[in-house]
N, CA, C and O atoms as a DFTB+ gen file, in Angstrom:
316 C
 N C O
     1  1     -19.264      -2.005      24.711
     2  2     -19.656      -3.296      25.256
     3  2     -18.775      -4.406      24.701
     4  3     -18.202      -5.143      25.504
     5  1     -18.610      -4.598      23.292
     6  2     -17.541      -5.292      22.614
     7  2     -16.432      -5.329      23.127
     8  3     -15.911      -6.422      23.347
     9  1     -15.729      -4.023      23.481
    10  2     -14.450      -3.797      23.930
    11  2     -14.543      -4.630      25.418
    12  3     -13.648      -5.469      25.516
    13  1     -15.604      -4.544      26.779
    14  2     -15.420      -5.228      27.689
    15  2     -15.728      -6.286      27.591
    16  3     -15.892      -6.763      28.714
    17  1     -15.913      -6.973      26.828
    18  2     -16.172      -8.171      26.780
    19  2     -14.715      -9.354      26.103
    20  3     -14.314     -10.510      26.242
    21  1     -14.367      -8.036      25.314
    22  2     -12.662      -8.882      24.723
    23  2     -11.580      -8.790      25.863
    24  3     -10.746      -9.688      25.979
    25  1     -11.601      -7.321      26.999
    26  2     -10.467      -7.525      27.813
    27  2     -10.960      -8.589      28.874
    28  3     -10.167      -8.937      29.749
    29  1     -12.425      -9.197      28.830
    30  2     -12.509     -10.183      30.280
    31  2     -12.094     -11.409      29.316
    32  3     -11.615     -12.393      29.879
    33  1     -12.247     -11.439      27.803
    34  2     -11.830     -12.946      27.413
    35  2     -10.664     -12.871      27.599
    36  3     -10.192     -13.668      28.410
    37  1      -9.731     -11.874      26.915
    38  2      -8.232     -11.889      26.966
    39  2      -7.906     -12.011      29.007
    40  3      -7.212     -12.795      29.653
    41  1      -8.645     -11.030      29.367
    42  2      -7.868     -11.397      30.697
    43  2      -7.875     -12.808      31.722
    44  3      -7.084     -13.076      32.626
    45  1      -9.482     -13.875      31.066
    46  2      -9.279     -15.082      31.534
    47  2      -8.269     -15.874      30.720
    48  3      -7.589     -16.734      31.280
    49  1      -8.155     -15.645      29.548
    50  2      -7.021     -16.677      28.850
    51  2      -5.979     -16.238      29.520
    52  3      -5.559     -17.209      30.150
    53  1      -5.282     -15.254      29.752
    54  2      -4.007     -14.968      30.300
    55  2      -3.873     -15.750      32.450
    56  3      -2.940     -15.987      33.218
    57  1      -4.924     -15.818      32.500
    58  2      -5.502     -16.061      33.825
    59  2      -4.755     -17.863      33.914
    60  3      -3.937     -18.395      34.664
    61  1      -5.631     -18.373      32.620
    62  2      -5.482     -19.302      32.633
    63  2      -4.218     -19.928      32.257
    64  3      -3.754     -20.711      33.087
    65  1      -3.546     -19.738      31.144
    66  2      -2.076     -19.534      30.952
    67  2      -1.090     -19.669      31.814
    68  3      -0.222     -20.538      31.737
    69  1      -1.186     -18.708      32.785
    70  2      -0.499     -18.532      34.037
    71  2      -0.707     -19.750      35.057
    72  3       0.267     -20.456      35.317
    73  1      -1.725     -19.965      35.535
    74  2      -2.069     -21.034      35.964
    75  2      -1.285     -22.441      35.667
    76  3      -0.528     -23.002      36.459
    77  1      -1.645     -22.905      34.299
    78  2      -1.558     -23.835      33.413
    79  2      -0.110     -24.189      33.996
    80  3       0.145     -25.325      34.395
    81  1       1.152     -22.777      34.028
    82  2       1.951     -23.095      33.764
    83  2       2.893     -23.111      35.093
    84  3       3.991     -23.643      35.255
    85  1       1.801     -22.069      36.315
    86  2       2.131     -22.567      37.654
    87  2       2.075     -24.316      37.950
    88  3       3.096     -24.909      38.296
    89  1       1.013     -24.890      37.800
    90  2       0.919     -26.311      37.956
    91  2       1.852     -26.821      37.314
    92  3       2.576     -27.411      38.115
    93  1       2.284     -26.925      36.132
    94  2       3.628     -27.708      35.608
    95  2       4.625     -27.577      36.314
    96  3       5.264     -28.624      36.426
    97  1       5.153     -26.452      37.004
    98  2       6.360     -25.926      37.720
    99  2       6.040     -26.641      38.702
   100  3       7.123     -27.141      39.005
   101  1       5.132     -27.117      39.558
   102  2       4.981     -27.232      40.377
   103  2       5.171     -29.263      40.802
   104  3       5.802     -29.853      41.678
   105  1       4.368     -29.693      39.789
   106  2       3.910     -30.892      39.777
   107  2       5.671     -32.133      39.351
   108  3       5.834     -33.309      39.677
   109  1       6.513     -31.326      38.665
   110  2       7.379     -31.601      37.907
   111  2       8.166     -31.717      39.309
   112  3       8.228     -30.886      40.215
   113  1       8.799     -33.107      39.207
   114  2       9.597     -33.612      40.564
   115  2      10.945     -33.598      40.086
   116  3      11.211     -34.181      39.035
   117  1      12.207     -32.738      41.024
   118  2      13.501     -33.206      40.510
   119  2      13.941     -34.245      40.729
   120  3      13.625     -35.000      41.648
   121  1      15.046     -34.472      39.569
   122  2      15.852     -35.662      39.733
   123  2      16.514     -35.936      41.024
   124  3      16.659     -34.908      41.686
   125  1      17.042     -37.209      41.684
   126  2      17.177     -37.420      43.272
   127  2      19.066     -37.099      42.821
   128  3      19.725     -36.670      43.768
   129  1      19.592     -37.238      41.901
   130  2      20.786     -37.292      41.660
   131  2      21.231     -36.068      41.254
   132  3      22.282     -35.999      40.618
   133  1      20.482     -34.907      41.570
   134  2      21.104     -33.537      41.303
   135  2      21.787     -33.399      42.802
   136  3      21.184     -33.960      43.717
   137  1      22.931     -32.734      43.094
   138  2      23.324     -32.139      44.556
   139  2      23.129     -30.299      44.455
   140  3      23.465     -29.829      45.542
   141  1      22.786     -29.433      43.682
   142  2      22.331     -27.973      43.458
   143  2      21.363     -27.419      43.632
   144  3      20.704     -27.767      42.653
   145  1      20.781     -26.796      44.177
   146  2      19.534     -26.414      44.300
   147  2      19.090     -25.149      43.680
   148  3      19.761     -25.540      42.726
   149  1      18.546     -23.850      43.236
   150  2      18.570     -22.644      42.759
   151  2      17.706     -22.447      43.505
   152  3      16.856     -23.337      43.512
   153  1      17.421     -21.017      44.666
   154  2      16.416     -20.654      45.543
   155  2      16.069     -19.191      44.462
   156  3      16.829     -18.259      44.201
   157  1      14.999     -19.370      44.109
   158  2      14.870     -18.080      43.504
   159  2      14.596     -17.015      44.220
   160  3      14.632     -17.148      45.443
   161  1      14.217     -15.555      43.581
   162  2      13.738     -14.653      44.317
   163  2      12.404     -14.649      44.611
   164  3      12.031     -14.179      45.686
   165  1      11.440     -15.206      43.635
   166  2      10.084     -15.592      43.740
   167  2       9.597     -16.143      44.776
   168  3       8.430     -15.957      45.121
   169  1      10.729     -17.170      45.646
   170  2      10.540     -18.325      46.404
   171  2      10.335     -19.504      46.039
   172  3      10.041     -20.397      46.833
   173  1      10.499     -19.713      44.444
   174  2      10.308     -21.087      43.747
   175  2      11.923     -21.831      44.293
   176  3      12.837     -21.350      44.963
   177  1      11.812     -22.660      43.903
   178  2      13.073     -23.767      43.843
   179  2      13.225     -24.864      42.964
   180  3      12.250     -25.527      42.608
   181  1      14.328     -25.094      42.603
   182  2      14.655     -26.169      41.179
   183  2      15.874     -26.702      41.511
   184  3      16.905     -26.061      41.308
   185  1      15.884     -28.219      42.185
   186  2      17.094     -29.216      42.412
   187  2      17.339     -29.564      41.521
   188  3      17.602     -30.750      41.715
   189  1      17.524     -29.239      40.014
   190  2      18.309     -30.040      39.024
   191  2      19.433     -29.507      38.370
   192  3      19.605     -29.536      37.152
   193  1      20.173     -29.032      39.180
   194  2      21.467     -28.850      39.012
   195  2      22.773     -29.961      39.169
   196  3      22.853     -30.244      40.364
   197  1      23.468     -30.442      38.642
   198  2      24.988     -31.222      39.001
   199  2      25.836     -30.294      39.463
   200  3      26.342     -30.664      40.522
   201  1      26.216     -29.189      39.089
   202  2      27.047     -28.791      39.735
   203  2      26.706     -27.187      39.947
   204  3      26.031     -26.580      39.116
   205  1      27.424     -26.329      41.562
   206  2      27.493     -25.391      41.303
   207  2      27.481     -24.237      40.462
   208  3      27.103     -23.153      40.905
   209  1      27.859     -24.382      39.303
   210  2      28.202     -23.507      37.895
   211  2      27.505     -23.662      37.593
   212  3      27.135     -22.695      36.928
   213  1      26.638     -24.631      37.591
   214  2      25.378     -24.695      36.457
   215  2      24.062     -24.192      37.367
   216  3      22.959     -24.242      36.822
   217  1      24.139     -23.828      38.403
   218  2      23.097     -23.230      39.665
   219  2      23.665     -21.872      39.480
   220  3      22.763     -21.212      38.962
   221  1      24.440     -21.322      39.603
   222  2      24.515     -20.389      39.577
   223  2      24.481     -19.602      38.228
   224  3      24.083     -18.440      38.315
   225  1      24.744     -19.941      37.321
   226  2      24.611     -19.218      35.863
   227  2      23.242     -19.569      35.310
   228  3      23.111     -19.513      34.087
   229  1      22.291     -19.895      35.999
   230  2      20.747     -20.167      36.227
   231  2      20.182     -18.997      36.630
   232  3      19.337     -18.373      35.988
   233  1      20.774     -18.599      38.005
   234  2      20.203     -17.907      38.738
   235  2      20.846     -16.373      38.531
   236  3      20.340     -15.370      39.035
   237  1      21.741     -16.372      37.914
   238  2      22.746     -14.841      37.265
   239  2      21.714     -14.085      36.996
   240  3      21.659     -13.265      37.913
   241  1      20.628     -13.849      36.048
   242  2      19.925     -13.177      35.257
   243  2      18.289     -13.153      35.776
   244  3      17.315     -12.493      35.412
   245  1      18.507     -14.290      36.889
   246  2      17.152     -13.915      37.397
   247  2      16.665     -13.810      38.814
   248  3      15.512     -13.908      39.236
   249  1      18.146     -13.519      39.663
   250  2      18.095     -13.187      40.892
   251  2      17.411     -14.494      41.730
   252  3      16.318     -15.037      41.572
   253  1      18.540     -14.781      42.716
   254  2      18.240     -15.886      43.757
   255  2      19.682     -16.436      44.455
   256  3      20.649     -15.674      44.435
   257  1      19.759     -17.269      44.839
   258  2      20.766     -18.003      44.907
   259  2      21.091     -19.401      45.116
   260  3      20.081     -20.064      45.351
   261  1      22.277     -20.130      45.106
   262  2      22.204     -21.672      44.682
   263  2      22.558     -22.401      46.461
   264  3      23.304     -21.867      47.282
   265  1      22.032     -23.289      46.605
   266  2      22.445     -23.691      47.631
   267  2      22.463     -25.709      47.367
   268  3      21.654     -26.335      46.683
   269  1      23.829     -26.380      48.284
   270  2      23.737     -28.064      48.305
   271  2      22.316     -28.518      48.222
   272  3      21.394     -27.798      48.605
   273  1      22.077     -30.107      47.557
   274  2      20.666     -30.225      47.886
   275  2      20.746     -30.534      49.596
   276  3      21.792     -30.475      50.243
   277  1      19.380     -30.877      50.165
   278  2      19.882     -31.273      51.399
   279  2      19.749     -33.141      51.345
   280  3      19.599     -33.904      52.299
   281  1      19.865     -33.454      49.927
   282  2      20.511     -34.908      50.276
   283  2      21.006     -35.741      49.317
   284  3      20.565     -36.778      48.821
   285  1      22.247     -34.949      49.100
   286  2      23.421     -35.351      48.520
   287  2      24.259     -37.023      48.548
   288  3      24.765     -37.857      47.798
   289  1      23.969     -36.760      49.935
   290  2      24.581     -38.608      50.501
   291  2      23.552     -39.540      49.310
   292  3      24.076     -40.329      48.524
   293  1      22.114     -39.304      49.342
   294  2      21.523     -40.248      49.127
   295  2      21.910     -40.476      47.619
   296  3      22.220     -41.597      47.217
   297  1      21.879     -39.334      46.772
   298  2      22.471     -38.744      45.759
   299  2      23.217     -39.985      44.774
   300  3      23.052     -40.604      43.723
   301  1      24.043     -39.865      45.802
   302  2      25.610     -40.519      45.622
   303  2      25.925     -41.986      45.470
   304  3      26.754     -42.595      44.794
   305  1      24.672     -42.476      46.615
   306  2      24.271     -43.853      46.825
   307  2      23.396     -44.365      45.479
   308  3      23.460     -45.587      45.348
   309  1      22.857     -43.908      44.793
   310  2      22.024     -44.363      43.696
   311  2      22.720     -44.458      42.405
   312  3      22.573     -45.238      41.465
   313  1      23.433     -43.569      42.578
   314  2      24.677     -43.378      41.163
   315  2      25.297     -44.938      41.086
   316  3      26.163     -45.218      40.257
């Protein structure tokens, strides 16, 4: 009984954890002055790249690929 009762605590803390740390990923807005994007394999995405090289040696080790933001012009204009 002890024992099921520690894998439902451990398995809501881990529950929650996960969660916790989906919402941060999520809520966290990129910068408008990145032009890189990283498309992961997950289907997540992260515009805070400056340049190509730095999108792609992101995405080397964890499968995806980098693509322009789609608004670069505006980008450029704020700089």
């Amino acid at each position: 009984m002890e024992r099921m009762a520690l894998r439902v605590a451990i398995a809501a803390g881990v529950s929650a954890a996960a969660l916790g740390a989906a919402s941060a990923m999520t809520t966290t807005a990129a910068p408008k002055n990145t032009e890189w994007c990283a498309i992961y394999r997950t289907g997540s995405e992260s515009c805070n790249f400056y340049t190509q090289e730095q999108c792609t040696a992101n995405v080397s080790g964890l499968g995806g690929f980098c693509r322009m933001s789609y608004y670069p012009a505006e980008a450029k204009r704020r700089i």
